[in-house]
C-alpha positions, 0 to 999 in steps of 0.5 A: 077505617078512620077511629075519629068519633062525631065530636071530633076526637081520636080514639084508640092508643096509637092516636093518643087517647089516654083513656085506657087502664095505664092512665092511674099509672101515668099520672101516679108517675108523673106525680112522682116525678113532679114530686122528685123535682120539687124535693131536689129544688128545695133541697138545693134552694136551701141549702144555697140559701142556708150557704149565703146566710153562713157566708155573710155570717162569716164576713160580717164577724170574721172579715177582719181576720187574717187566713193562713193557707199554707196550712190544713186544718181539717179537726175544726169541722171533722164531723157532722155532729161539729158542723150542727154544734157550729151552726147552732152558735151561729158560727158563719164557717158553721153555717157555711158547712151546715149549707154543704151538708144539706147540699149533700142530703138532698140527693139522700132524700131523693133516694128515701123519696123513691123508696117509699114510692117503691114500697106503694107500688109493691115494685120489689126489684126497684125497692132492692135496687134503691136499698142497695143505692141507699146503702152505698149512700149512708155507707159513705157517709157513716162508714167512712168516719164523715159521720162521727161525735167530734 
């Protein structure tokens, strides 16, 4: 028997018919996953636009200034807290870091993201799953001293 009805269209799950009970399902991911993408994208797009605008900062202020790389100096940036202090005097190495740390969030914010969508869908395993993905995150970031008063 042939499922094809008088205009001319398939019917029925196996001839690509989405009419059935999963279509609010499909579309609510597809949203999601749209969403996701336009998240990361802007995130990366900032923070690439925040790094060109900390480095033509930097070389139009400090182009004359002699570097020294035989030495690590790690204190002039040790936390995030300097990098917005910097950022916030329009310091181009700031900037530049500010760019960095905004780079590095964006994947946090995804995390965030797919959490809230967990928690609307009431899918408990995944929200287990992405708190604990998430905490490893912020782990990293505030347990490890990155994050501190400096």
């Amino acid at each position: 028997m042939n499922p094809q009805h008088e205009s001319g269209t398939v019917n029925g799950p196996e001839h690509g018919n989405r009419s059935g009970p999963n279509t609010g399902v499909q579309r609510h991911t597809r949203d999601m996953e749209a969403s996701l993408a336009t998240l990361l994208t802007a995130g990366t797009a900032l923070a690439a636009a925040v790094l060109f605008l900390g480095a033509a900062s930097y070389l139009r202020t400090d182009a004359a200034r002699q570097l020294d790389f035989r030495t690590f100096n790690p204190a002039e940036h040790a936390s995030v807290f300097s990098v917005f202090r910097d950022a916030l005097k329009l310091d181009g190495a700031g900037i530049m870091q500010l760019g960095v740390v905004l780079l590095i969030l964006t994947p946090v914010a995804r995390v965030l993201f797919t959490l809230i969508a967990f928690l609307y869908k009431r899918d408990w395993l995944y929200v287990v799953v992405t708190l604990i993905v998430l905490s490893v995150l912020c782990y990293g970031l505030f347990g490890s001293g990155l994050v501190h008063e400096g």
